[in-house]
C-alpha positions in Angstrom: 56.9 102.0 234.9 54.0 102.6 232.5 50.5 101.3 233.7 47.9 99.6 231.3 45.2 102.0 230.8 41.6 100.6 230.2 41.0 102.1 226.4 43.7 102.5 225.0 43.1 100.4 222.3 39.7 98.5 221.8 40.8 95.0 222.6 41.8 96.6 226.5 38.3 97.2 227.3 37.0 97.5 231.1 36.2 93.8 230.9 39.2 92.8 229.8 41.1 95.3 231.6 39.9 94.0 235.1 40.6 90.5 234.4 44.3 91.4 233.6 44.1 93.8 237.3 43.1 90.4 238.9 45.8 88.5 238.1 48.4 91.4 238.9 48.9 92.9 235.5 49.2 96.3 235.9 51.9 97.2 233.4 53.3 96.9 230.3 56.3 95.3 231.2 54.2 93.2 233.3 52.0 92.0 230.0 54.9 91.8 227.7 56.3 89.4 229.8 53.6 86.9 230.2 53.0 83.8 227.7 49.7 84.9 225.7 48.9 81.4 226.4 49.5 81.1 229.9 48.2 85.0 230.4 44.6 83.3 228.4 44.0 80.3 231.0 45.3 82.4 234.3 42.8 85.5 233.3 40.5 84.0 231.0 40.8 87.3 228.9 40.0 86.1 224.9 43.1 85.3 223.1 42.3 87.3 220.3 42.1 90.5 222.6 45.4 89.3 224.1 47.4 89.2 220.9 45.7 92.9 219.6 47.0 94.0 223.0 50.6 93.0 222.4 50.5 94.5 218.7 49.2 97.5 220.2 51.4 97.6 223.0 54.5 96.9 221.0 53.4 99.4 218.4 53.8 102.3 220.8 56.5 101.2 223.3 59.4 99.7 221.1 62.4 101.1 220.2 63.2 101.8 216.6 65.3 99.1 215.1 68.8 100.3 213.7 71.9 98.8 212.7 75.3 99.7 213.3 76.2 101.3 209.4 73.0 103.4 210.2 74.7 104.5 213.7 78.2 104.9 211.9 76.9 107.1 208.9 74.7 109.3 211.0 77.5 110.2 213.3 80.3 110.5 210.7 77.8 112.8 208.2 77.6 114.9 211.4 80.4 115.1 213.6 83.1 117.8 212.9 86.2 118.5 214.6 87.0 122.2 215.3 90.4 123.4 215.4 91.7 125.2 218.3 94.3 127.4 216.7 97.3 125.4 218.6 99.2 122.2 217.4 99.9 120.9 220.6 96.4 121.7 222.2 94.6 119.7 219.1 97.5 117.1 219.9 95.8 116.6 223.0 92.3 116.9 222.2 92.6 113.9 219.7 92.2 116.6 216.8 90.3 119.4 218.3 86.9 120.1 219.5 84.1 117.7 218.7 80.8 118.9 217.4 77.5 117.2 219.8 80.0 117.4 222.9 80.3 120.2 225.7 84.2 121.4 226.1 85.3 123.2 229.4 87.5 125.4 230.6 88.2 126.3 234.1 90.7 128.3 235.7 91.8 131.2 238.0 90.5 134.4 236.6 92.6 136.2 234.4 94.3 133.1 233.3 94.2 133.0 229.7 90.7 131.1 229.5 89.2 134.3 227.0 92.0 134.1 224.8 92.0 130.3 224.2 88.0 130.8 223.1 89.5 133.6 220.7 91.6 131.2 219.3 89.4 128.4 218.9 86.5 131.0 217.5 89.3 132.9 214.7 90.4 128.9 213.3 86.7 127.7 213.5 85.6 130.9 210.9 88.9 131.5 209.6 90.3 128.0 208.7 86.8 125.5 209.0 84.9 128.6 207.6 82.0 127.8 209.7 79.9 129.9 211.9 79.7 130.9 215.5 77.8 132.5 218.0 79.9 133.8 220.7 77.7 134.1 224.3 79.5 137.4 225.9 78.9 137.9 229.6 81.5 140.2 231.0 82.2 142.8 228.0 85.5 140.9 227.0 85.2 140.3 223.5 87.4 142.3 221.7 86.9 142.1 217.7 90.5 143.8 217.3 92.4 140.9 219.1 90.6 138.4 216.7 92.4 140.2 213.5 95.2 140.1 215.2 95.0 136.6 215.7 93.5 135.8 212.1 97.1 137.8 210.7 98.5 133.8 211.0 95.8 132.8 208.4 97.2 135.0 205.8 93.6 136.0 204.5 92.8 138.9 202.1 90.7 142.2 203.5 87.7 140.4 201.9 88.4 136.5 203.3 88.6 138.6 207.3 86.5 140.6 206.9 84.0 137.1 205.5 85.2 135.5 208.7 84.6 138.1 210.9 80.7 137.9 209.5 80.7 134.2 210.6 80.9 135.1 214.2 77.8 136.5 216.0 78.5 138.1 219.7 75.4 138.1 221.5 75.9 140.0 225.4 73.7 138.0 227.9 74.0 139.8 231.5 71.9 136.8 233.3 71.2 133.8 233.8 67.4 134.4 232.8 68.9 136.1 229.8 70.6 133.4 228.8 68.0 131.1 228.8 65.8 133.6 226.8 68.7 133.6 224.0 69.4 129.4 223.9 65.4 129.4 223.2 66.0 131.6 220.4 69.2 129.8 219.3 67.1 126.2 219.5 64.2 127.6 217.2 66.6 129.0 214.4 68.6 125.5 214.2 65.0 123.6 213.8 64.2 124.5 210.5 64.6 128.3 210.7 64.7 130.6 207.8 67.9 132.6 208.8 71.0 131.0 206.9 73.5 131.9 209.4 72.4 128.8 211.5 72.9 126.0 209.2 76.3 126.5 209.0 76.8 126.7 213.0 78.9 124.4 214.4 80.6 125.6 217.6 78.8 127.8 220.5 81.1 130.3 223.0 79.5 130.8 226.7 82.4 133.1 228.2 82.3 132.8 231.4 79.4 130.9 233.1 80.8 132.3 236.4 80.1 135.9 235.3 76.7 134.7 234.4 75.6 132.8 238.1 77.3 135.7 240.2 73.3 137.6 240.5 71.9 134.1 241.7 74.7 133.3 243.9 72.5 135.0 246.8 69.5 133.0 246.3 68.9 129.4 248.1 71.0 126.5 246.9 67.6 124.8 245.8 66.8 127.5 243.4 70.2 128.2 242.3 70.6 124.3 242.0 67.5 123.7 240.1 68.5 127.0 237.7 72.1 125.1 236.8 70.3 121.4 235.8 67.8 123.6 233.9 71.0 125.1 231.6 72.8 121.6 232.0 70.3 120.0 230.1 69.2 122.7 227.9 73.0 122.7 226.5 73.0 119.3 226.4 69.8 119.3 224.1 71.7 122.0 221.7 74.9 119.4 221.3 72.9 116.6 221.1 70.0 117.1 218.3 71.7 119.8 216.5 75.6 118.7 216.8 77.6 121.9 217.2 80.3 122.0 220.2 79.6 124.0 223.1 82.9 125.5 224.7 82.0 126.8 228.1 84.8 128.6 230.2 84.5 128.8 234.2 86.8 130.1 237.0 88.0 127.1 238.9 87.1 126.5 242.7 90.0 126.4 245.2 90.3 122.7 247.4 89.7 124.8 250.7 86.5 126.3 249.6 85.3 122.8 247.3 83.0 121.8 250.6 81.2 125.2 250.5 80.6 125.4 246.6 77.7 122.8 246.0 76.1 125.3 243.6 79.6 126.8 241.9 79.3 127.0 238.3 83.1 124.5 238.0 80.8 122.3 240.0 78.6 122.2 236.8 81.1 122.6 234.1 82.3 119.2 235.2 78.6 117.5 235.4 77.8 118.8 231.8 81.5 118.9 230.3 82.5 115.8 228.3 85.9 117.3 227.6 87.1 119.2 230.6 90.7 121.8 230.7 92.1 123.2 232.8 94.7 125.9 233.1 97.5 126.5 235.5 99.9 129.7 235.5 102.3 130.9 238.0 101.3 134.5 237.7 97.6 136.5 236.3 98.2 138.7 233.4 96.1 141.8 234.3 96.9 143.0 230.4 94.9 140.3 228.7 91.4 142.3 230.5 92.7 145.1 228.2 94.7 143.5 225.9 97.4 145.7 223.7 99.4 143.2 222.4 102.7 143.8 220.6 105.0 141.6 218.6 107.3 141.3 222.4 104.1 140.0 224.0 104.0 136.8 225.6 102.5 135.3 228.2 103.2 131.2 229.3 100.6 128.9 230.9 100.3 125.2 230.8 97.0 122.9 229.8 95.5 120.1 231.9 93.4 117.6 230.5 90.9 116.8 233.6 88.5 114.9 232.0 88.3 113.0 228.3 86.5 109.9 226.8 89.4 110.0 223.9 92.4 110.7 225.7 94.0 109.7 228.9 93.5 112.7 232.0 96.3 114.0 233.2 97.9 114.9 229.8 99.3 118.1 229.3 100.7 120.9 227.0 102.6 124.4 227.4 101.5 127.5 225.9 102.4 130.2 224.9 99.9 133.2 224.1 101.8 135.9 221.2 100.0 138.9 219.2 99.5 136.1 216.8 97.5 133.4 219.1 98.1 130.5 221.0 101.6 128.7 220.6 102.8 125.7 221.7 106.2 125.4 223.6 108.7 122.6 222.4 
């Protein structure tokens, strides 16, 4: 709760200041709420001084008046939704990803969780023709599996190879990394001079638990206070510069969820406001290599854990070709 401070404006000198400390002013909220007329007789403090108090007061603690149209035509000149690449997964996203939110992923490693970023990432340059940059923490991005997936798009050499340019891979191998590169990110969305940024609109962290394993070993405090310092720096990036942040993480099993305070699916949930998850019967070791062909074909099903559109619990099959993400009828 703020304090009255004796000089902040000229009206709240020391004279006046400890007559308002007698009567058990002490903060704003405390002086806004008085009377001015019952605040002059109880402290004897000049109404004149009172009411340049309140002006000043008000001046610098208020909030700035809107209106709902203001509200509606701020968030509808800057919201965007980014297609995944899958009917049935935008189905259940009420339309796809949402610029100014955080999307999750979680899931048992080598269960498809890459591949539905590549999808998202070739319909967000390919189809919205808008830009990404594409966090890499585990060498996984392969460049060749995006043309095959951008086939579907029936572009021209030029159009792919345009879309390709819209999508900036940047390897991080730490956490500390990381940070270091979001910085950089933050500064180039407010008001820098490179052109590739204004037309940003979705941000790839694959995989956040590659990225905590080196401070894994450290205390819980540290490691702790290191995951609330990327929550809310992610959280500033959606927020004042509204591009979606897809973040993929490798899911905790129930009999180790009491020893995982500090697991990275711990914080995917906290900062997620759209949360997946995927479920498969079997891992498909080819997808850490991947060589698809046309007879390639891998099924997996998509959980919605957590939505402030959509009821949890809703679901969709997959099926991941040489061309993408498909959904089964």
């Amino acid at each position: 709760m703020l304090k009255l401070r004796c000089g902040c404006c000229s009206a709240l000198n020391f004279s006046n200041y400890q007559k308002l400390i007698q009567v058990e002013v002490h903060t704003v909220i405390q002086f806004l709420a008085y009377d001015l007329d019952q605040l002059l007789l109880k402290s004897g403090v000049p109404f004149r001084d009172l009411l340049a108090i309140k002006r000043f007061l008000l001046a610098q603690h208020s909030a700035v008046l809107t209106n709902a149209l203001e509200v509606y035509k701020n968030i509808s000149s800057t919201t965007c939704i980014l297609p995944t690449g899958c009917a049935g997964l935008d189905k259940i996203l009420e339309g796809g990803l949402y610029s100014g939110e955080v999307t999750g992923i979680s899931g048992s490693s080598s269960s498809g969780k890459t591949q539905i970023c590549f999808s998202i990432v070739c319909a967000v340059a390919s189809d919205l023709r808008k830009n990404v940059v594409f966090f890499d923490t585990g060498g996984q991005f392969d460049s060749a599996r995006l043309v095959q997936m951008m086939d579907k798009y029936e572009l021209s050499v030029g159009d792919q190879l345009a879309a390709l340019k819209r999508i900036k891979v940047i390897q991080v191998l730490d956490i500390f990394e990381l940070f270091s590169e979001l910085d950089v990110l933050k500064n180039s969305l407010d008001g820098g001079m490179d052109g590739f940024y204004k037309s940003l609109k979705l941000v790839v962290l694959d995989s956040l638990t590659t990225l905590t394993a080196t401070i894994s070993s450290v205390a819980d405090s540290t490691c702790n206070g290191l995951l609330d310092q990327l929550t809310r720096t992610i959280k500033v990036l959606t927020g004042e510069f509204s591009v979606g942040f897809l973040i993929t993480s490798n899911s905790v099993s129930a009999e180790h969820a009491h020893k995982a305070g500090n697991h990275p699916d711990k914080l995917l949930t906290r900062v997620s406001n759209t949360q997946l998850e995927t479920e498969c019967e079997c891992k498909f070791s080819t997808l850490l290599c991947p060589s698809f062909t046309s007879d390639t074909a891998f099924h997996l099903k998509l959980k919605l854990l957590k939505s402030c559109r959509q009821a949890s619990g809703n679901s969709v099959n997959i099926v991941i070709k040489e061309s993408g993400l498909e959904t089964v009828v």
